[in-house]
C-alpha positions as CSV (number, residue, x, y, z in Angstrom):
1,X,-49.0,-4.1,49.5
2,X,-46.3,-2.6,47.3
3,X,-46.0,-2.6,43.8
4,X,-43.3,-4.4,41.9
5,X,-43.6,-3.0,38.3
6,X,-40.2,-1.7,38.1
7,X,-36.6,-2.7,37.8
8,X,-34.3,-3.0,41.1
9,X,-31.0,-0.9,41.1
10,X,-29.2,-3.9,40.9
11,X,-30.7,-5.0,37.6
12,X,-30.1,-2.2,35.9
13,X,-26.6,-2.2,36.3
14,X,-26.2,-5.3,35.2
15,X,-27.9,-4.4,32.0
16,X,-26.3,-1.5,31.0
17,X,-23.0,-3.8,32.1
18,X,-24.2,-6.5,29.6
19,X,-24.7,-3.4,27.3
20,X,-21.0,-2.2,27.9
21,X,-19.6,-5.4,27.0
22,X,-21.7,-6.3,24.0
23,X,-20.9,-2.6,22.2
24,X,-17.4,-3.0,23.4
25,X,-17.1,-6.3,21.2
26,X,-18.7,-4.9,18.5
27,X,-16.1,-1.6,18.2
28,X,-13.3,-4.4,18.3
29,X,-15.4,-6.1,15.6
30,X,-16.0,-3.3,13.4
31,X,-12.2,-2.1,13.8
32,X,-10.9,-5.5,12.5
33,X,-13.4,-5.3,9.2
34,X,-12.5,-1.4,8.7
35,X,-8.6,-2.5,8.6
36,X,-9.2,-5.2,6.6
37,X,-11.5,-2.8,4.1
38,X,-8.8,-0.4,3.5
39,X,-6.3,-3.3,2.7
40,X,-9.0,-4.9,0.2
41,X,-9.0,-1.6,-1.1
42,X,-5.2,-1.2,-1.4
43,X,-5.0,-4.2,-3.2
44,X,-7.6,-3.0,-5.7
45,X,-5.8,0.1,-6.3
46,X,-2.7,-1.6,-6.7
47,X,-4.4,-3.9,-9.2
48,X,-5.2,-1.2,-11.1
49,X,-1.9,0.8,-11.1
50,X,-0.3,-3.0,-12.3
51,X,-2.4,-2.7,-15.2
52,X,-1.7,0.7,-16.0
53,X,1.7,0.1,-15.8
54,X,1.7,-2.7,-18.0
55,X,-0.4,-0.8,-20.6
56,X,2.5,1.8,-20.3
57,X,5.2,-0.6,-20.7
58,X,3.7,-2.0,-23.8
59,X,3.7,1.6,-25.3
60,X,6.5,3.0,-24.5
61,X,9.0,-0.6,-23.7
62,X,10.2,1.2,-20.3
63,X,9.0,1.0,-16.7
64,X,7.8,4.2,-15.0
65,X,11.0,6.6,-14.1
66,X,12.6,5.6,-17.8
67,X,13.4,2.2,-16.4
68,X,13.9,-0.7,-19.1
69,X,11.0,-3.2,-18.6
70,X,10.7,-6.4,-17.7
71,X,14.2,-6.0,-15.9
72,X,14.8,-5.9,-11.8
73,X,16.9,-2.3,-11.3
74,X,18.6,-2.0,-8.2
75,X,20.1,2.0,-9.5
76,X,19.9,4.2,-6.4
77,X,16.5,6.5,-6.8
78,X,14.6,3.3,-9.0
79,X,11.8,3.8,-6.3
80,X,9.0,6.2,-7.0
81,X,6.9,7.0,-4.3
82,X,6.9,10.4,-3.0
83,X,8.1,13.1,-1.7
84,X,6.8,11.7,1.2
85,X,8.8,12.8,4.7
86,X,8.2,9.1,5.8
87,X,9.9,7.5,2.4
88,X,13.2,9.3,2.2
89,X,14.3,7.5,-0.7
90,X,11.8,8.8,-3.2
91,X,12.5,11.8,-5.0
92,X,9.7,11.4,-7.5
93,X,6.1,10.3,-7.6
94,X,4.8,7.4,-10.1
95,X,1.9,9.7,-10.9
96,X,4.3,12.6,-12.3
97,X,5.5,13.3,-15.4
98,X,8.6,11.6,-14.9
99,X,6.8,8.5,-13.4
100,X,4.6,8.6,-16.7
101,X,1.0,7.3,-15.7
102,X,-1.1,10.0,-15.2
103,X,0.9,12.4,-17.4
104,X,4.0,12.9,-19.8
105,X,6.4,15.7,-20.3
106,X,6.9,14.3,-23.9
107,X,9.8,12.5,-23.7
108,X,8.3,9.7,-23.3
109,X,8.2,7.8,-27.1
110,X,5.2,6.3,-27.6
111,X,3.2,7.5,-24.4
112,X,-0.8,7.3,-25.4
113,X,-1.7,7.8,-21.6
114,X,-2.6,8.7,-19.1
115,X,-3.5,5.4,-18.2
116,X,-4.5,5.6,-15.1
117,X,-7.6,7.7,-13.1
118,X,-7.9,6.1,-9.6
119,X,-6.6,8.2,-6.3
120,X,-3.2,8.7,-6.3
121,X,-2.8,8.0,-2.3
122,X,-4.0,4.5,-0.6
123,X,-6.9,4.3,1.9
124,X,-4.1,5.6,4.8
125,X,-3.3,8.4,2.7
126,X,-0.2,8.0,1.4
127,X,1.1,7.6,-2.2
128,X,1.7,4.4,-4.1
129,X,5.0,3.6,-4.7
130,X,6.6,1.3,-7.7
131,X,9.9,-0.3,-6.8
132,X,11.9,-2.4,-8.9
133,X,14.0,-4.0,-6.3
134,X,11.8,-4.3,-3.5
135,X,12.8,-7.1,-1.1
136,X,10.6,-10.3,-1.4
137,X,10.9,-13.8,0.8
138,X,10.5,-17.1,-1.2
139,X,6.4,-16.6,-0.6
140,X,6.2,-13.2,-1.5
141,X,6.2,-11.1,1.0
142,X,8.1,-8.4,2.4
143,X,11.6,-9.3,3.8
144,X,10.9,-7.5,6.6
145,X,8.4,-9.6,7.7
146,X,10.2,-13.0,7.7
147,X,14.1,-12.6,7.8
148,X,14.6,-15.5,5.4
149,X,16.5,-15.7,2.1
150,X,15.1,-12.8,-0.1
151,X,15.3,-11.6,-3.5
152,X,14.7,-8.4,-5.3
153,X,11.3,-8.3,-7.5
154,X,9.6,-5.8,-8.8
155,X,6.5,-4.6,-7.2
156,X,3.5,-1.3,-7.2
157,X,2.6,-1.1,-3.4
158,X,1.4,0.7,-0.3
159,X,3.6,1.4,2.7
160,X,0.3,0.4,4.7
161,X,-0.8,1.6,8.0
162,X,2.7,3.2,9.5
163,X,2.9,4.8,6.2
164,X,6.3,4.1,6.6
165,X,8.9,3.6,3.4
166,X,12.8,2.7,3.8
167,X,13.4,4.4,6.9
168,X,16.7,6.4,7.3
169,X,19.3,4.0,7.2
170,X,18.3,1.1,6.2
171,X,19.2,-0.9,2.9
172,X,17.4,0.4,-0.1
173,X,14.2,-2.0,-0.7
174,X,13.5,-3.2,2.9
175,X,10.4,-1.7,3.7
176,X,7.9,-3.0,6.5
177,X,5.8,-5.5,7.1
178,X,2.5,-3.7,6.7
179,X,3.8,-2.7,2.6
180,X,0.6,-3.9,0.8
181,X,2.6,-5.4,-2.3
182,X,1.9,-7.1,-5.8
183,X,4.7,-8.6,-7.3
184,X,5.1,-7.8,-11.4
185,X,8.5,-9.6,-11.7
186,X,10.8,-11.6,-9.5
187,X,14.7,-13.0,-9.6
């Protein structure tokens, strides 16, 4: 008589298939909740850096970069962001002196900072950036994303996954669809 106490060849393929699949789903699964992590995180950040700067203004009345508050400013190099290779259009970080947050090079009348501690680069590791005529659609989002009628705002955002700022070329406050933005003023 022979003895059946094991598993056939044929069986165990089909578990370790069944295996496959299940840890296949669960790396998609994980993947989704690790993007949307870093954007949760963005957003937090960005909170933060909105509050700071609205401390800021209310010491000094100006925007980072010696911009007047409270005002959309559509002056070639408004945006601070960089350097970053990948945002052309930023000559100057928000987190220098001349951006005014973290530190001052005492021109600044009535700076009382800094006013801000968290990283200075977002969860894909690239720097914040403050724009004060960043492109927005009617619901807020990036014009990039939509097409519609847009308006400049003023916003403190991530460029997002690509990294990616205004790319060479392209109009001055288009960035993409992945920006991670909160608006502080819109027209």
């Amino acid at each position: 008589m022979l003895n059946k106490k094991g598993f056939t060849l044929i069986e165990l393929l089909v578990i370790l298939a069944i295996i496959g699949i299940l840890s296949s789903m669960a790396t998609v699964g994980l993947n989704g909740a690790r993007i949307k992590a870093k954007r949760t995180k963005a957003y937090s950040d960005i909170s933060e850096i909105r509050k700071a700067i609205d401390i800021f203004a209310n010491d000094t009345s100006l925007w980072p970069g010696y911009q007047e508050d409270d005002q959309i400013n559509s002056d070639a190099g408004n945006e601070l962001c960089g350097p970053d290779e990948n945002a052309n259009n930023c000559l100057n970080s928000l987190f220098s002196d001349f951006g005014g947050l973290s530190s001052d090079d005492g021109t600044y009348f009535g700076w009382s900072g800094p006013y801000i501690k968290i990283s200075t680069l977002d969860p894909w590791g690239h720097e914040y950036f403050f724009d004060t005529d960043y492109q927005i659609d009617a619901n807020g989002d990036p014009c990039a994303c939509t097409g519609i009628a847009c308006s400049d705002a003023v916003v403190v955002g991530s460029y997002g996954p690509d990294g990616l700022g205004v790319p060479s070329g392209a109009t001055p406050g288009s960035y993409g669809c992945d920006d991670v933005i909160i608006v502080m003023l819109k027209n």
